[in-house]
C-alpha positions in Angstrom: 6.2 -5.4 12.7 2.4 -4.2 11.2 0.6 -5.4 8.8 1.4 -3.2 6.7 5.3 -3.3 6.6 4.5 -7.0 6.0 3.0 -6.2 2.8 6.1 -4.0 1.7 8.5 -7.0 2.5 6.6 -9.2 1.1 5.2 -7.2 -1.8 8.9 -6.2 -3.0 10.2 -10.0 -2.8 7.4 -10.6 -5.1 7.6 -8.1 -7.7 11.5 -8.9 -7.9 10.6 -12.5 -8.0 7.9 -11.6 -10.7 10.2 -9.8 -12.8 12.8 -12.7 -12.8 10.1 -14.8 -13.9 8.7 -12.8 -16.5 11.9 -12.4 -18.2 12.9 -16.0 -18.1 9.9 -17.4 -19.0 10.0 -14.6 -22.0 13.9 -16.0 -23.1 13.0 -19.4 -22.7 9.7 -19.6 -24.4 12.2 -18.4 -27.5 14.1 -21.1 -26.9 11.7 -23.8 -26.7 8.7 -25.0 -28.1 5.4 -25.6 -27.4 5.9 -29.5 -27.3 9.2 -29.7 -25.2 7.5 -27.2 -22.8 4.7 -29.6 -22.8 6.8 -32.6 -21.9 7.3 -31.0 -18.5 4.1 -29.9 -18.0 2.5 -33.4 -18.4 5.8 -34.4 -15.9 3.9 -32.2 -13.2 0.7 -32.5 -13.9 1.4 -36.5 -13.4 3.5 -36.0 -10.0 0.3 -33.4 -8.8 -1.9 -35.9 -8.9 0.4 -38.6 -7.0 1.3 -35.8 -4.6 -2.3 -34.8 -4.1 -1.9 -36.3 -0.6 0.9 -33.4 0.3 -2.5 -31.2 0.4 -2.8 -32.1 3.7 -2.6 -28.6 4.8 0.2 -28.8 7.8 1.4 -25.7 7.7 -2.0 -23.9 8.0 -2.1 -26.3 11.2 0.6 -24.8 12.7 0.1 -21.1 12.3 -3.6 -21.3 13.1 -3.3 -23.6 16.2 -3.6 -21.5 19.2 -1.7 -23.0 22.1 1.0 -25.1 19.9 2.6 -28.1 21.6 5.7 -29.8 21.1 4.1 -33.0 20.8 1.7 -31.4 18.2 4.6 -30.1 16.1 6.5 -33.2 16.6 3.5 -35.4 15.3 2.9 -33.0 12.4 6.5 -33.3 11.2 6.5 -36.9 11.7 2.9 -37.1 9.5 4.2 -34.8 7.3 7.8 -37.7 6.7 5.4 -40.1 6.2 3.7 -38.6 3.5 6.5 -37.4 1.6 8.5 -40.1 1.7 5.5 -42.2 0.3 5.2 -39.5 -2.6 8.7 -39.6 -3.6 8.2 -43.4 -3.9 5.7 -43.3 -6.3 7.0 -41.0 -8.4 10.1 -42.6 -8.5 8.4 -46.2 -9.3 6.3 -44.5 -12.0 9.1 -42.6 -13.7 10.6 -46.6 -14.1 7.7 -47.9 -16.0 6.2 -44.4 -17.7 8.5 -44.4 -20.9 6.1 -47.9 -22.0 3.1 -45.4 -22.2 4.6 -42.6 -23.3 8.0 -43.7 -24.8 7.7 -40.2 -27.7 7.6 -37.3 -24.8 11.0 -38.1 -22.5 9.0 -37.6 -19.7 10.5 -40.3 -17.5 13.5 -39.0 -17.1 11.8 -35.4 -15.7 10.1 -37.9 -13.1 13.4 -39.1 -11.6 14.4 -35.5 -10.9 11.1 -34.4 -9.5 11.5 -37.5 -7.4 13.7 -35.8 -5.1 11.9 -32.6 -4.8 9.0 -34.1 -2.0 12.1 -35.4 0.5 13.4 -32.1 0.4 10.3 -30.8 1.8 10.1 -33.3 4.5 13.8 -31.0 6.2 11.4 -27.8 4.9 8.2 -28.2 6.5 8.4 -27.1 10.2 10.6 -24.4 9.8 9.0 -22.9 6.9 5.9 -23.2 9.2 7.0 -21.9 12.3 8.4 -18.7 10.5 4.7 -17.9 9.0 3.7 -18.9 12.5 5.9 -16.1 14.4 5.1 -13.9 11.7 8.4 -13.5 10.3 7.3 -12.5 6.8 10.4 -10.7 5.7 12.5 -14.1 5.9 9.6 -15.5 4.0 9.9 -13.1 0.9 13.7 -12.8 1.5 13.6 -17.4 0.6 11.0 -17.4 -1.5 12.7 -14.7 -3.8 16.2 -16.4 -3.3 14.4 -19.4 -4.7 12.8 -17.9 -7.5 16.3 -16.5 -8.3 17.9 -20.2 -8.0 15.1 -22.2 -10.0 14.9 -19.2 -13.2 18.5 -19.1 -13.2 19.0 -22.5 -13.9 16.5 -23.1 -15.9 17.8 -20.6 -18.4 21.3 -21.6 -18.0 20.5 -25.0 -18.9 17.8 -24.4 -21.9 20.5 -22.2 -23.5 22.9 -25.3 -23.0 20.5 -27.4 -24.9 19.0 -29.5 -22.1 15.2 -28.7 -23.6 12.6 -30.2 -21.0 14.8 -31.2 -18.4 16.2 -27.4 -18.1 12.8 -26.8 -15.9 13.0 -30.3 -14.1 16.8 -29.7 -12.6 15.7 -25.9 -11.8 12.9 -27.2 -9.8 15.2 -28.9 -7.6 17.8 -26.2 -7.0 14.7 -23.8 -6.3 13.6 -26.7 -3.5 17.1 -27.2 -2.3 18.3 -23.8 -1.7 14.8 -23.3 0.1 15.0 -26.4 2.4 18.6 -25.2 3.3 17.7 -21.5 4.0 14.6 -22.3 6.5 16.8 -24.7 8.2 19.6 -22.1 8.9 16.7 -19.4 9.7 15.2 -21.1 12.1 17.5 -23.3 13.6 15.4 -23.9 16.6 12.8 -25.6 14.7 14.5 -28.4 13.5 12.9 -31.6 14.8 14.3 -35.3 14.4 11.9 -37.2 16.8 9.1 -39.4 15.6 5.9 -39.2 17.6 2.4 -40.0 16.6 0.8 -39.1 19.8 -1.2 -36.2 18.4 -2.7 -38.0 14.7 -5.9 -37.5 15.3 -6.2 -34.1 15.5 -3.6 -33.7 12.6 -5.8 -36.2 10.5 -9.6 -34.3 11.1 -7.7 -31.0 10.2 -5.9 -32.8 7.3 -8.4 -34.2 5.9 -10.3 -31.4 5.7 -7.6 -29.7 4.1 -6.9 -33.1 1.1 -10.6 -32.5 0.3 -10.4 -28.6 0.2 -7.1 -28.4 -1.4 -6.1 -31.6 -2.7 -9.0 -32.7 -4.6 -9.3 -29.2 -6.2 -5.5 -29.7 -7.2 -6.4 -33.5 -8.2 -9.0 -32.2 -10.4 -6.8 -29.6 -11.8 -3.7 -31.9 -12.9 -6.3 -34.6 -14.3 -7.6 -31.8 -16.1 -4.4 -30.8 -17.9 -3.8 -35.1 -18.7 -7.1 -34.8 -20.7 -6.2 -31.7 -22.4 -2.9 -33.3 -23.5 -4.9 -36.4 -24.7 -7.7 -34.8 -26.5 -5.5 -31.9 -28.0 -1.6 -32.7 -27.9 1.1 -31.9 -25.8 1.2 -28.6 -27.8 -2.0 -27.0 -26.4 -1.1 -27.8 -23.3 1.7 -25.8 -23.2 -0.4 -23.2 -24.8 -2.8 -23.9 -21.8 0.1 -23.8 -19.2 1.5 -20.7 -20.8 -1.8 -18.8 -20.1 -2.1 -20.2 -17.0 1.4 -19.6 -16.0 1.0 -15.7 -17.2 -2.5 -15.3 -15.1 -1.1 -17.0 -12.0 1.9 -14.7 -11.7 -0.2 -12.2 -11.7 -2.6 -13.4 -8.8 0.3 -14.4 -7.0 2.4 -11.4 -6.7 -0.9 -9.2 -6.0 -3.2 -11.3 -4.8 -1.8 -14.0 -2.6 1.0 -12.2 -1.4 -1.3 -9.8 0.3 -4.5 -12.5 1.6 -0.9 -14.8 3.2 -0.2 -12.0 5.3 -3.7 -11.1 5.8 -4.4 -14.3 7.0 -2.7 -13.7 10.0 -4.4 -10.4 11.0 -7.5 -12.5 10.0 -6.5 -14.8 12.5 -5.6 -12.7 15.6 -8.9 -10.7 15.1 -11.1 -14.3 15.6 -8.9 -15.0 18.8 -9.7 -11.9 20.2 -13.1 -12.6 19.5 -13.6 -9.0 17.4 -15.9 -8.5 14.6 -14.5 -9.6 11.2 -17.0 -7.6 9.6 -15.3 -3.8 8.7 -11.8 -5.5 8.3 -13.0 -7.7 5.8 -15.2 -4.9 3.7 -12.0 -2.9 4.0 -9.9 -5.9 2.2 -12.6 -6.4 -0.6 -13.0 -2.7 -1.2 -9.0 -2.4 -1.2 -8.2 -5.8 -3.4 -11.3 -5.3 -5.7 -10.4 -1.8 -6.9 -6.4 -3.0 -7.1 -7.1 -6.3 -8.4 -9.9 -5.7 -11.2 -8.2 -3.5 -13.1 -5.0 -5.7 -13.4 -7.1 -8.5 -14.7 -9.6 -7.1 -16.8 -6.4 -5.3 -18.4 -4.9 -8.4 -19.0 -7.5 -9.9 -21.2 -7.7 -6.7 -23.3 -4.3 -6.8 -24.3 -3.3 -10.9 -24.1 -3.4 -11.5 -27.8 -0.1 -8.3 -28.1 1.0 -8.9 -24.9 1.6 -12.6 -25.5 3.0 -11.4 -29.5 5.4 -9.4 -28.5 6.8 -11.4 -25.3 7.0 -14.8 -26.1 7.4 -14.8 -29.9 4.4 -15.8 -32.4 4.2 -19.3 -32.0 2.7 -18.7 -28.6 -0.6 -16.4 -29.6 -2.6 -19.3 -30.0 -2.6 -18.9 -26.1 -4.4 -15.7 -26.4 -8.1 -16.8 -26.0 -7.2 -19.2 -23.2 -5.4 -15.9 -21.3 -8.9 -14.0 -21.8 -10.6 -16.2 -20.4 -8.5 -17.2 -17.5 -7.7 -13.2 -17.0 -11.8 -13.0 -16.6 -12.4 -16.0 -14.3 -9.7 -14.5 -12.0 -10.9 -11.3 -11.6 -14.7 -13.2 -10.6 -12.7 -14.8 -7.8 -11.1 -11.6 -6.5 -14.8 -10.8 -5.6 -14.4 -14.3 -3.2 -11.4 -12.9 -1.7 -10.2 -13.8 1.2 -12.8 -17.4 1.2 -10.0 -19.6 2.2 -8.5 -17.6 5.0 -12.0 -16.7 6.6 -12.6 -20.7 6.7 -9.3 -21.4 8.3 -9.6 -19.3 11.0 -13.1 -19.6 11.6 -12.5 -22.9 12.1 -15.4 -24.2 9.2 -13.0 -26.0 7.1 -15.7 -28.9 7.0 -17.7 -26.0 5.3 -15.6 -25.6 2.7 -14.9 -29.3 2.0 -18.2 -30.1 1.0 -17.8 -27.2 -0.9 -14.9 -27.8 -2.7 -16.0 -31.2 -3.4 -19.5 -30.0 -5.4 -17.0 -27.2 -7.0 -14.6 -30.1 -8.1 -17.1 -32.1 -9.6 -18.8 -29.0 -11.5 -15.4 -27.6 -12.7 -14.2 -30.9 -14.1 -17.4 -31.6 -15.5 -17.4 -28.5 -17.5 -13.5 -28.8 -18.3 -14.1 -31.7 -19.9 -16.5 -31.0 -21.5 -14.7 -27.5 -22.8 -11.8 -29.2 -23.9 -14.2 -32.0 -26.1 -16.2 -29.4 -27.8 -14.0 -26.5 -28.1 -10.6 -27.7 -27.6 -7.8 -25.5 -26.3 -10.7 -22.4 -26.0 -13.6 -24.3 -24.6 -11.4 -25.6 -22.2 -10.1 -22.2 -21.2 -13.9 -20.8 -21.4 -15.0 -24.1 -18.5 -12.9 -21.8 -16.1 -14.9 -18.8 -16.3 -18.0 -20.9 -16.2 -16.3 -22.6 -12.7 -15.6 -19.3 -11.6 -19.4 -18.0 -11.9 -20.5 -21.7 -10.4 -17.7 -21.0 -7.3 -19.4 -17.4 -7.0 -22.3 -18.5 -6.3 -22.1 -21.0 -4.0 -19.4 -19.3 -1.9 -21.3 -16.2 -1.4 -24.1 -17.1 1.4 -21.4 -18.6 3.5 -18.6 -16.0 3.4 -21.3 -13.4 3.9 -22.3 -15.4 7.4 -18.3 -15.7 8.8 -17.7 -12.2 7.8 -21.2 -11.1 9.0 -21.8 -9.0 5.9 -24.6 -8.9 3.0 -24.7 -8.3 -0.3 -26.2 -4.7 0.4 -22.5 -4.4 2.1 -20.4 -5.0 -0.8 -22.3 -4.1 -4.0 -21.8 -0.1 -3.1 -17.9 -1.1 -3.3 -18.1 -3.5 -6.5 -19.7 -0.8 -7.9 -17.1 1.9 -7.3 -14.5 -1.3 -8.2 -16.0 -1.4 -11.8 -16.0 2.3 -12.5 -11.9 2.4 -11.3 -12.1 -0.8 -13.9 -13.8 0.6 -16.9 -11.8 4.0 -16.3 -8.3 1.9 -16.6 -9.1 -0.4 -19.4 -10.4 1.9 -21.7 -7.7 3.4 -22.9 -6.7 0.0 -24.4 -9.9 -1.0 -25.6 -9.5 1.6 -27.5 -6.8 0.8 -28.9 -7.2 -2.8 -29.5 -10.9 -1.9 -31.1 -9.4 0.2 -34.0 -6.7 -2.5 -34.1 -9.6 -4.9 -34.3 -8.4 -7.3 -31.4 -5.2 -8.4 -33.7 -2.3 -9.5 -31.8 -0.1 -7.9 -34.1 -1.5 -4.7 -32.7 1.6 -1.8 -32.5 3.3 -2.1 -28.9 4.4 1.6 -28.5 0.5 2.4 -28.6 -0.4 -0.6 -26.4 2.2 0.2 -24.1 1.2 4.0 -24.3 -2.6 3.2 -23.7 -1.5 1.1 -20.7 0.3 3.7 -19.1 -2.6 6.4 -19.9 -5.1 4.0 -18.2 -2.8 3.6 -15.0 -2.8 7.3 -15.2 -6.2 8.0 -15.4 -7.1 5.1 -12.6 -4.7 6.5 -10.2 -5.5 9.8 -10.9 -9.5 9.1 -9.8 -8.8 6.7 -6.6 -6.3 10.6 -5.6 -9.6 12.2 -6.8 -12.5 10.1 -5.0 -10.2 9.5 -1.3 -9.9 5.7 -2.0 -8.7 4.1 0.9 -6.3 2.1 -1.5 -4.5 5.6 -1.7 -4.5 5.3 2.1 -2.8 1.9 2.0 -0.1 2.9 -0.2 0.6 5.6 2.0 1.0 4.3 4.8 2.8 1.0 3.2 5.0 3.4 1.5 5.8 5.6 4.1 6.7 2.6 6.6 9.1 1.4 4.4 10.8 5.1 3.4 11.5 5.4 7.3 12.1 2.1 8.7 9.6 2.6 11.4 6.1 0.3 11.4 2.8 1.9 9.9 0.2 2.0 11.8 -2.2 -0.4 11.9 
C-alpha cells in the first residue's frame, strides 16, 4: 500500500476520531466546570511527570531498526515491563498519600484509576510497534479510532451520570483497554512472554536519547501545568487545558497523522541512501500551505469559536487559544524535525537540543504564568516556539540538505494561501471588534468563503497540495494504490 493510501486510512480514522472528540468535549464542557475539569487535569499532569520515564522511545526503536532481532524485540519488551510496572507503582503509592496535600480537589481517587493504565501498555507495546513497523497503518487508524470511540463514549456516559472528574479518569482506561486487547488480536504473532536482557545496551543509548528528547520536554510540560494550577487555580488550568486540548486536536489529526506515516517513507529513503532533500521541500511546501491556514484561522476566530461550543464560562480560554494557535503554526515551519533525527540516526543531536529548549521554555513559562497569569503563560509558548525556530533551523537544513534560499520561495507562497483564507474572518471579527459574542452564521459564513477563496487559488496557481489530494482521493474512490 503507497504512501499515499496511507494517508487516506489514516487521515479518515482521524477526522472521525476528531469529530467524536469535538462533540464530546463540546457536551461535556456543559456539563462540567472549569474546576472539576481541572481536578483531572492536575491527576495527569502529576502521573506525566512520574511516567516521564515511559519516554523511552521503544517503539521508534523497533520501526527504525534495520535488521530487527528477536533478541532485540524480546529485550525491548522486557525493558519496556520493567518500566511500566515501576510507573504503575508510583502512581499507585502516590494516589495513597496525595489526598494529605491536596485533600479539596478529589484527585486521589483519579490516581488509582490511572494506576492501571501503564500495565496495560506493557501487553500493548510490541504489537502496536510491530504493526507501525510492517506498515500496517490501516489497523493503526482502524484502533486508534475504536479507542477514541471507547474513551469519549464513556466519558460522556458517565459525566451525564454524575460522576464529574472521574467520568475522564474511567474513560481513559476503557480507551487503553480496548486498545491493548485489539493489537494483541491483530497481531497475534507479536506477542512475546520471555524475559531477556541480552540486548540493554543498545536499547538504553537509543532510550536515553529518546527520555531527554521526549521525556524531559514532557517533564517540563506537566511541571509546567502544576505551577499554573498553584499560581492561578485549578480553574485556569482547565482554561489552559481547554486551549490546549482544542489546538492539539488540531495538530494531531492534520499534522501528525500525516509526519507518522511520513516517517516511514522518511525512513526507507535514508536506507536506500537517496537524497532527502526534494522529498522533504515537497512535505514543507505541502504541510505549510495546508497547515497555516488552519492555525492562523484558528486564532482569528477562538474567542466565538470557543462562545459558541463550549458555553460562556469557557471564553476566558480565548487568549490562551491565540496564542497556542500562533506558536503551532511557527512549528509547522519545523516540520518533520523529529522524524528527520530518527532516521538519520542524530538523536544525540536533538537531545542536547531539547534539553537547551526545555530549560528556555520553562524558563519563560514560568515566568508567563507569574507576570501574566493564564495569558502570559499562554504567550511563553509562542515565545518557545520562536526560541525552538531558531535553533532547530541550521541542523534540519544540514539532514535534509536544504537552505533557507530553499524554503523561503515556498513560505512565501504558504503565507499568501494564509492571508487569502483568513481574511474573510478578519473581517468579520474587525467590524465585530474581536468580541466573542461575535454572530456565528457570519463567522461560519466567513469561514467557508475563506476555504473557498484558498482552494479556489491552490486550483488556480497548480499547487502540488491539489496534486496530493488527487491522487489521495482518487486511490481511495478505486481501491487501487496511488502512485507514489
Amino acid at each position: 500500500m503507497s504512501v499515499r493510501r496511507h494517508l487516506a486510512w489514516m487521515g479518515t480514522a482521524q477526522a472521525a476520531g476528531f469529530a467524536v472528540q469535538f462533540c464530546t468535549s463540546a457536551i461535556v464542557a456543559r456539563l462540567l466546570t472549569p474546576v472539576e475539569v481541572g481536578v483531572f487535569v492536575l491527576a495527569m499532569s502529576i502521573t506525566g511527570i512520574l511516567g516521564i520515564i515511559q519516554g523511552l522511545g521503544l517503539s521508534g526503536l523497533i520501526v527504525r531498526e534495520a535488521n530487527l532481532s528477536e533478541r532485540l524485540k524480546e529485550t525491548a519488551f522486557s525493558v519496556n515491563l520493567v518500566i511500566n510496572t515501576a510507573v504503575a507503582i508510583a502512581v499507585g503509592l502516590l494516589s495513597l498519600g496525595f489526598g494529605r496535600f491536596f485533600p479539596q480537589t478529589a484527585v486521589a481517587p483519579v490516581l488509582k484509576v490511572l494506576t492501571l493504565i501503564p500495565l496495560l501498555g506493557i501487553f500493548e507495546f510490541l504489537p502496536a510497534a510491530m504493526t507501525e513497523r510492517q506498515a500496517d497503518f490501516k489497523t493503526i487508524a482502524l484502533i486508534s479510532l475504536g479507542r477514541t470511540v471507547a474513551t469519549q463514549a464513556l466519558i460522556l456516559t458517565l459525566a451525564f451520570s454524575g460522576f464529574s472528574s472521574m467520568s475522564f479518569a474511567y474513560g481513559q482506561l476503557a480507551g487503553a483497554l480496548m486498545s491493548a486487547v485489539a493489537y494483541n488480536l491483530a497481531a497475534r504473532r507479536e506477542i512475546r512472554w520471555r524475559l531477556c536482557f541480552a540486548g540493554w545496551r543498545q536499547v538504553a543509548v537509543f532510550g536515553a536519547q529518546m527520555l531527554t528528547i521526549n521525556g524531559v520536554n514532557m517533564a517540563a510540560s506537566r511541571f509546567a501545568e502544576i505551577v499554573l494550577a498553584r499560581l492561578a487555580g485549578l480553574g485556569a488550568l482547565a482554561l489552559f487545558s481547554r486551549a490546549s486540548s482544542i489546538n492539539n486536536l488540531a495538530w494531531e489529526n492534520l499534522h501528525f497523522v500525516a509526519a507518522r506515516v511520513l516517517l516511514v517513507r522518511l525512513a526507507s529513503l535514508q536506507k536506500t541512501g537517496a537524497s532527502l532533500r526534494n522529498y522533504y521541500l515537497h512535505v514543507v511546501e505541502v504541510l505549510t500551505a495546508l497547515l497555516w491556514p488552519a492555525f492562523a484561522g484558528l486564532a482569528m476566530v477562538a474567542g466565538p469559536f470557543i462562545y459558541t461550543v463550549y458555553g460562556p464560562q469557557w471564553t476566558a480560554a480565548t487568549y490562551p487559544l491565540v496564542f497556542l494557535a500562533l506558536s503551532s503554526a511557527i512549528w509547522v515551519s519545523l516540520t518533520m524535525s523529529w522524524e528527520l533525527f530518527v532516521v538519520c540516526g542524530e538523536t544525540h543531536q536533538q537531545t542536547r537540543i531539547e534539553l537547551i529548549r526545555t530549560v528556555v521554555g520553562t524558563s519563560l513559562f514560568a515566568f508567563g504564568a507569574s507576570a501574566g497569569g493564564l495569558p502570559g503563560a499562554a504567550a511563553s509558548r509562542l515565545a518557545d516556539a520562536v526560541f525552538s525556530l531558531f535553533i532547530y533551523r541550521r541542523p534540519i537544513e544540514r539532514m535534509s540538505m536544504t537552505t533557507l534560499l530553499d524554503v523561503y520561495p515556498i513560505y512565501r507562497r504558504s503565507l499568501f494561501l494564509t492571508c487569502i483564507a483568513v481574511a474573510p474572518a478578519g473581517l468579520v471579527m474587525f467590524l465585530h471588534r474581536g468580541a466573542a459574542t461575535a454572530p456565528p452564521g457570519q463567522v461560519i459564513l466567513s469561514i467557508a468563503v475563506g476555504i473557498g477563496a484558498w482552494t479556489v487559488t491552490l486550483i488556480a496557481t497548480g499547487h502540488p497540495l491539489v496534486a496530493e489530494a488527487r491522487r489521495v482521493w482518487r486511490g481511495k474512490m478505486t481501491g487501487s494504490p496511488a502512485g507514489e
